[in-house]
N, C-alpha and C positions, 0 to 999 in steps of 0.2 A: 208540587203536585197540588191539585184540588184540595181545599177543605172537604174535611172530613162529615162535618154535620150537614152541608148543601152541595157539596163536590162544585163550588165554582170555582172556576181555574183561573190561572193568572189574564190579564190583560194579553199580552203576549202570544195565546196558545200558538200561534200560528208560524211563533218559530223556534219552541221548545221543541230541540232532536226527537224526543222520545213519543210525543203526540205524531210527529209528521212521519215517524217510522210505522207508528200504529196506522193512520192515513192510509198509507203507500202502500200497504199489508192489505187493508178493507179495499183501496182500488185496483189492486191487481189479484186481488182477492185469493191468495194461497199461501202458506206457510210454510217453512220446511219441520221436520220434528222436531231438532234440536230448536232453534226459536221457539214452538210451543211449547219446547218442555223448559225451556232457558227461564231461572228463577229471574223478578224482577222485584225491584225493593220501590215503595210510594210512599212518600213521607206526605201524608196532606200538612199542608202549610200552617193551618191554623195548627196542629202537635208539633211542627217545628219550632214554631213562636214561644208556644210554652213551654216545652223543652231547652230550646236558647234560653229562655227568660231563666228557669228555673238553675240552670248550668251558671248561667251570671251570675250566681251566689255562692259559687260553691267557693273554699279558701283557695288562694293567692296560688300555691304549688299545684293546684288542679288549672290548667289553662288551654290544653290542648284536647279539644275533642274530637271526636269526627258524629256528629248530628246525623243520624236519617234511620227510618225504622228497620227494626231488627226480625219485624214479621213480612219473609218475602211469599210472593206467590209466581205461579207459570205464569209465561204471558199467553200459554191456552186460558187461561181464566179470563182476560180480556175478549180475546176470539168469541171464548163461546156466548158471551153479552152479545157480542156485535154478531152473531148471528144469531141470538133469539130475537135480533133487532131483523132480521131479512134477509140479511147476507150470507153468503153461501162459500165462506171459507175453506180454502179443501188445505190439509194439509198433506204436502207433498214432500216427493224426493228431492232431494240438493240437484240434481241433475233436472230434474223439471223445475225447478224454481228457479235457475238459472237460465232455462228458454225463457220461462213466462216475463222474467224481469227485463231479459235482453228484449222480448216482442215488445216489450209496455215502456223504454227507455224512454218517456216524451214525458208532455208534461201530466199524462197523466196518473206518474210516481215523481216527478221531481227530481229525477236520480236521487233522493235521499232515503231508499229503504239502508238502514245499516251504514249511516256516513260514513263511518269510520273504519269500513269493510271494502273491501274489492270483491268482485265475485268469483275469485279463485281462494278466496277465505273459508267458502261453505265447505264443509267439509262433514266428515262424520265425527270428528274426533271433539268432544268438551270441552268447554273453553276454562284456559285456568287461571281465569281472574278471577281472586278469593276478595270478596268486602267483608272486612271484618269492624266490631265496634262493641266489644264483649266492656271496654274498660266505661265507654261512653252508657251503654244500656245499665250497669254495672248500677254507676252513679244516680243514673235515672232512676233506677227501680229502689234508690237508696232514699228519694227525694220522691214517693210515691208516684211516679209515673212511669206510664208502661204506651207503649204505640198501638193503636188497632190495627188487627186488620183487613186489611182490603180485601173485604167480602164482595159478591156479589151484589149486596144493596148497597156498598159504594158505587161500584165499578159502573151500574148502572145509572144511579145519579149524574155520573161523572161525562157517563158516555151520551145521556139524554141532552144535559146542558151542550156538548161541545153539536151534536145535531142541532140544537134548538140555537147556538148562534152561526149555524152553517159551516161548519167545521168538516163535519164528517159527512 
């Protein structure tokens, strides 16, 4: 993800999954609930670096970690940037986000809102993928370091830089 002190994002934005769902979301401009309310975890890159780095020390028997921040937020926390930015996000039903997805199937969503989904996935029911990293934050917070997080004045950093090199 973006650093954290400037939110610039990698060289690549434009074929990291999780930018190009957010994308495909501001172009066909609707949500379902569950995606706004669906937690999202942002590791800015410059706290992974120092985290790796600081993990690189630890003794011999500690080798396995799993790295990425332990402060998640909605991905309405996203939305609601990108519409104080103009956009007029509606968050809708699974049943209208499935027409509006089927009308806008061209290029301009890319078929990639939710690559990893078919649109007989949407559903009402919570998704039960748990990220867990109690042993890695654990260590972390043992090696004074702790994640920010991704507040509003990141998310908008984040979201200005990816406009300002035509992104979004």
């Amino acid at each position: 993800m973006a650093r954290y002190h400037d939110g610039l994002f990698q060289k690549n934005y434009d074929t990291n999954a999780f930018m190009n769902n957010i994308k495909a979301i501001e172009n066909i401009q609707a949500i379902t609930h569950n995606m706004y309310e669906e937690e999202v975890e942002m590791s800015p890159i410059d706290y992974v670096a120092r985290a790796v780095f600081l993990l690189s020390k630890t003794p011999k028997q500690f080798n396995l970690f799993h790295c990425f921040n332990d402060k998640v937020i909605p991905t309405g926390a996203i939305i609601d940037v990108l519409n104080s930015r103009g956009n007029d996000i509606k968050v809708v039903s699974n049943d209208e986000f499935k027409e509006i997805y089927k009308k806008n199937m061209n290029d301009n969503i890319q078929g990639i809102v939710i690559s990893d989904m078919s649109l007989d996935d949407f559903n009402d029911d919570e998704s039960d993928i748990l990220l867990k990293n109690e042993f890695t934050s654990n260590i972390l917070k043992m090696l004074d370091f702790t994640w920010p997080l991704p507040d509003a004045k990141y998310l908008k950093i984040l979201i200005s830089n990816l406009i300002d090199v035509g992104f979004l």
